[in-house]
N, C-alpha and C positions, 0 to 999 in steps of 0.2 A: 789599848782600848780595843775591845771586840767587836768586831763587823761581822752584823747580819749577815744573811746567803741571801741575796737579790735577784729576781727574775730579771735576763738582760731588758734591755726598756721595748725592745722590737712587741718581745712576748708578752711584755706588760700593757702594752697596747693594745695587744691582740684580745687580749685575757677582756680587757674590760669594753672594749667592741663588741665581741660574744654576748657579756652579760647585757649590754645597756640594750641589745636591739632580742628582750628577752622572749618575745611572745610568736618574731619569726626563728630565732634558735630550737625557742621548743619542738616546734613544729619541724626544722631542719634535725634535730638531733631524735624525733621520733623517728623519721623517715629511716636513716641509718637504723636506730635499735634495732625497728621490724623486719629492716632486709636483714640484718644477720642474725636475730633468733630465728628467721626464716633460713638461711642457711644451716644454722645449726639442726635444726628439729631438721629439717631434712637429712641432712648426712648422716645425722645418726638413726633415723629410720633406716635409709639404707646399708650401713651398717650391720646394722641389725637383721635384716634380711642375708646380708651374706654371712654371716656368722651361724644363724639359725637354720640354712639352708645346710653350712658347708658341717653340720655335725648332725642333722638330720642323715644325710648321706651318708657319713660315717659310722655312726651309729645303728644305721641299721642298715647298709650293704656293705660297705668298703672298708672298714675299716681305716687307720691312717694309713698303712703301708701294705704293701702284698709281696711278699717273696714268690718267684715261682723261676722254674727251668726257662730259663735265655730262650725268647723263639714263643714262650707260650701263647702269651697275648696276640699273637699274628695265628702262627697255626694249630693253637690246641682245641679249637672247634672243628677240623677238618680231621686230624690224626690225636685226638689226648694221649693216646698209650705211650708216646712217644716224647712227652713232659711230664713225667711221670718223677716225683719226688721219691726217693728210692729209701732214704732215713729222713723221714719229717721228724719221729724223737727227736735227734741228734739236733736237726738245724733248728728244732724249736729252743732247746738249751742252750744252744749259742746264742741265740737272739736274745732271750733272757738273760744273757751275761750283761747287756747292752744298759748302763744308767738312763731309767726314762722309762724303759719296758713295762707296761702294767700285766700285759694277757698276749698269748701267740695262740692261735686257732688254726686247727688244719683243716681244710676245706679238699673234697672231689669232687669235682662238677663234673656232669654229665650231662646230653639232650638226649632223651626218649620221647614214648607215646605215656599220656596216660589213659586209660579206659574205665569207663565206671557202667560198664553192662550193655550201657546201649551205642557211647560214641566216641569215637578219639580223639585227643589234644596234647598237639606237639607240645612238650614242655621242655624249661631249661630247668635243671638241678641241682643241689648242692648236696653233698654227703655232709653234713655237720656235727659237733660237738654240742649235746643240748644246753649241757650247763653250763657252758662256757659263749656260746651263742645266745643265753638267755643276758648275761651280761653284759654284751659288748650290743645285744637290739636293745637299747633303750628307749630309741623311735618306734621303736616297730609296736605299732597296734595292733593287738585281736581283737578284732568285734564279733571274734563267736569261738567258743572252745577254746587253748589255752596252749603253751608254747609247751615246745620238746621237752621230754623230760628223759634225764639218761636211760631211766626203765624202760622206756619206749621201742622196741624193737623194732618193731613192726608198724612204727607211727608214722603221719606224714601230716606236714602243716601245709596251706596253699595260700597262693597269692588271694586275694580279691577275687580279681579278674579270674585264675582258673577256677575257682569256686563258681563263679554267677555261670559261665559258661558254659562247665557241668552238670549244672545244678546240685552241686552237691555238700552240704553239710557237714558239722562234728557229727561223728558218728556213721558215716557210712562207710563202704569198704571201696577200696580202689584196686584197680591192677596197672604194673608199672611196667614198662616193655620199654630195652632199650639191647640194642644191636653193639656188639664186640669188634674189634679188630680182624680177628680169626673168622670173622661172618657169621658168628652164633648167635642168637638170642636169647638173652634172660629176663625171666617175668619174675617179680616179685608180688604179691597180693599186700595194701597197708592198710592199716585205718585210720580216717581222717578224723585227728585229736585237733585239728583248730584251723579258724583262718584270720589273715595278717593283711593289716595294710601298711605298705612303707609309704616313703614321701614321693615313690613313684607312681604312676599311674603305667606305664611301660612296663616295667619291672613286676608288679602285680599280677598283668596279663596273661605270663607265662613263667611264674617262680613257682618251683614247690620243694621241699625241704623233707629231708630225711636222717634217720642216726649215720653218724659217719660209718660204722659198719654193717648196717644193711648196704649203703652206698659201697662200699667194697665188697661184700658178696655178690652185688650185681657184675661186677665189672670185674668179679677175682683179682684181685689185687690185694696188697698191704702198704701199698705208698696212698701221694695224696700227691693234688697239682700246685693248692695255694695254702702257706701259712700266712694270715692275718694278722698282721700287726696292731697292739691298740696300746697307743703313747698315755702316757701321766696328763698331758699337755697339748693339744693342736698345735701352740706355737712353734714344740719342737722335729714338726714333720720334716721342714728340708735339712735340717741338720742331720736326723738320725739316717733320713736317706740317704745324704750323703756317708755318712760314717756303714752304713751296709753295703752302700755298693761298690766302697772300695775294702772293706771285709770279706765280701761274699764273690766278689767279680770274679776271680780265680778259679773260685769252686763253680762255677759255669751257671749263674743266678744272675736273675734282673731283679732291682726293687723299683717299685713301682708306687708313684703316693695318690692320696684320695681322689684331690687336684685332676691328675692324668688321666684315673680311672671315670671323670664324673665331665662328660661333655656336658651333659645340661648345665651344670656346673657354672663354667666357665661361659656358657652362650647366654644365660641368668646374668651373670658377671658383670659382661660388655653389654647385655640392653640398659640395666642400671646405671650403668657409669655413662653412657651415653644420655639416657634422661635428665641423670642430676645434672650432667654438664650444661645441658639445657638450660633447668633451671636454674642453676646460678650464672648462667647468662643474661637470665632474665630477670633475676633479682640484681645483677649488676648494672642494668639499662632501668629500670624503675629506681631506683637509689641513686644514679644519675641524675636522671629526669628531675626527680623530685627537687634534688640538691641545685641545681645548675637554676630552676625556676627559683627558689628562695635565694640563689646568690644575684640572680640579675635583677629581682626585687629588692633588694639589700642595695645594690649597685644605684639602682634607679634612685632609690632614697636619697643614697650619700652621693651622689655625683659633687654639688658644690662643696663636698668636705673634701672629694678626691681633687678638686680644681684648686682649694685653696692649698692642700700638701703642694701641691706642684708649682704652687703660686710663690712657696714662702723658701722655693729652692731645692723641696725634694724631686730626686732622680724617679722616672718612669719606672726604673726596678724597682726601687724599694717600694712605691705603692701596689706593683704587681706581688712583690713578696710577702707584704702586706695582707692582702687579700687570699692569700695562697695560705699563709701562717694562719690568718682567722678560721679558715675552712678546716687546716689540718689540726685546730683544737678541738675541734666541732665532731671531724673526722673520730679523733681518739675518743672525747666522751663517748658519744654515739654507737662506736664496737664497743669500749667498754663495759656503759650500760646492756648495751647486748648480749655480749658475752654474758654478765652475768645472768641478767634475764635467760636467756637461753637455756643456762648450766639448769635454773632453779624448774621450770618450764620442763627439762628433760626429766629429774630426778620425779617429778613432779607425774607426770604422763606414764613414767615408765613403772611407779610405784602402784600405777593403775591398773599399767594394761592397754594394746589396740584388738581385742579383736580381730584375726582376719582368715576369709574365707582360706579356701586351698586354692596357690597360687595355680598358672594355666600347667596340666599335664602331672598333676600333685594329686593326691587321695587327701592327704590331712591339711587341716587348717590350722591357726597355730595363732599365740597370743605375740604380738611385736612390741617393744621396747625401744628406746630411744639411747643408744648406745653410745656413748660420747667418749673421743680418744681428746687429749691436749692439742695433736694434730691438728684435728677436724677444725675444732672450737677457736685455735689463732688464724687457722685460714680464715676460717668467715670474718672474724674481726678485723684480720688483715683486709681482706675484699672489700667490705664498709668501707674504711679507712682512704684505701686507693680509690676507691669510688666516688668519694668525696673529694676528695687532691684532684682528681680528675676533673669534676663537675666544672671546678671550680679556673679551670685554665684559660679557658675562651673567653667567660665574661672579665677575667682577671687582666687580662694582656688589653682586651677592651677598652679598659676604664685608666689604663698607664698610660692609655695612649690619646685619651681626652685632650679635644684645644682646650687650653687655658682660660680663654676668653670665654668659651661657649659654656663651659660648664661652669664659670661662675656668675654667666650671666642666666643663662635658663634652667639651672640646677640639674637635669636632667642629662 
């Protein structure tokens, strides 16, 4: 004869305590839902900001990775000549050997004056590769005039900010002055084909861009100081870093990934992680609150049910475990319906669209999404969950430990 699969009798109790006290469960089982689609839409808002921030960056200053001469990063703003990439071809070829590699760019940065007839402004620069730079700025906005093109000789694109500053437009002509090693100075005369706005507002300020070989006749040279690396993947940035810098370590190279190069970055980061911690603090103390008021309600109702267990012989655990089991079915529906609400909620908002301004210290504004990892979405059901188990421990131990007499005499 075959036997059914039966809930042990603990849970089978439990199960139909839940139902019968239907009108205060609903009520306990929205409280949980709301805190963890409320976690969920949170997490993945934030999310979504570090994602959208960390390829913003990428995409239109940093790149994923940077090769350049050991030492650069500290002092190739005081001496460049002296980080000076002597075969960029070559190490771009070998990077390219690398599975993952999409694009390698070679960059000379430079700080000069720029002058536009009447005033000057220290700028930072980069020698670039136009149409290889046109690829890899996918962030990067013109709102006037239009990006390098290899024809460009004699082009120059500018920040924002050096344009407002100068006053000056596509179309007008600039002079470039920047000071040698050997103490010379060389001017070049460009014409301004466009201006750009990155995700920075800093960077804007004092960026201007030029063909990587005007950028080497100013500075006579045939080297470069950064090849730019741009992966298939973000995911695969500490991997390939690692696989270059014990590649390259020998031939006397640093790699350096976006992450390193991008303080905002990371100071972005830890404010976020610090709010949402916040708030699922605070959604863990309201889903408390709420749960722990419906269980001492619940409690208050059935005192003479909890007097008469105790009357007919059950131990003070099992009506504490009791009470702890009803909460933790309560607990699961409750993420679950969450959870899915949440999932449907995100897919939902993110098919939309948020809107939003440019965050502090940003030029652009940008449309946010509600980004959901499997991660995110069990923690918060997780949270619910404990939240509820928790709720439910004070009035639970409470009610095991009811006189006998009292609770079946005044129910209460």
């Amino acid at each position: 004869m075959n036997k059914g699969v039966h809930l042990p009798e603990t849970w089978t109790f439990a199960l139909r305590n839940v139902f019968r006290q239907r009108l205060r469960s609903a009520a306990t089982l929205t409280a949980i839902s709301l805190g963890v689609v409320g976690l969920i839409l949170a997490g993945g808002f934030v999310q979504d900001i570090f994602v959208q921030l960390g390829e913003a960056l990428i995409h239109s200053q940093t790149g994923h990775l940077q090769v350049a001469v050991q030492g650069f990063r500290e002092g190739g703003t005081r001496s460049p000549e002296r980080y000076l990439i002597d075969a960029p071809e070559q190490l771009r070829d070998e990077i390219l050997g690398k599975a993952g590699t999409e694009m390698v760019l070679a960059r000379l940065e430079f700080a000069g004056v720029l002058n536009n007839g009447k005033r000057d402004l220290g700028v930072i620069g980069e020698g670039v590769e136009p149409s290889a730079e046109a690829k890899l700025g996918s962030y990067l906005r013109f709102i006037e005039g239009r990006p390098l093109a290899d024809s460009d000789q004699t082009g120059i694109v500018l920040g924002q900010g050096v344009a407002k500053t100068l006053g000056l437009q596509a179309g007008d002509r600039v002079t470039l002055v920047i000071s040698l090693s050997q103490g010379a100075i060389n001017t070049l005369d460009f014409d301004v084909v466009g201006v750009f706005q990155s995700f920075s507002k800093e960077f804007d300020a004092r960026a201007v861009r030029i063909p990587l070989a005007a950028a080497r006749q100013l500075m006579d040279t045939h080297s470069a100081h950064v090849m730019v690396v741009l992966l298939t993947r973000t995911e695969q940035t500490r991997q390939m870093q690692s696989d270059l810098r014990e590649r390259l370590a020998t031939q006397g190279y640093e790699v350096v990934s976006w992450r390193e190069l991008s303080d905002f970055y990371d100071k972005t980061v830890q404010l976020y992680e610090r709010q949402f911690g916040v708030l699922r603090l605070i959604i863990l103390l309201m889903v408390l609150l709420s749960v722990a008021n419906s269980v001492n309600m619940t409690i208050f109702e059935r005192t003479r049910e909890f007097g008469t267990l105790l009357a007919i012989g059950d131990r003070p655990g099992r009506v504490f475990r009791l009470i702890l089991l009803e909460n933790a079915v309560l607990g699961l529906l409750g993420a679950g319906v969450g959870m899915l609400l949440g999932s449907v909620f995100a897919w939902l908002i993110s098919a939309i669209g948020i809107p939003m301004p440019p965050p502090p210290n940003a030029n652009i504004g940008y449309t946010a999404l509600i980004r959901l990892t499997f991660a995110d979405v069990l923690s918060a059901g997780a949270i619910g969950l404990t939240a509820t188990c928790l709720a439910a421990v004070v009035p639970a131990r409470r009610a095991s430990r009811l006189p006998i007499v009292d609770a079946l005499r005044r129910g209460i």
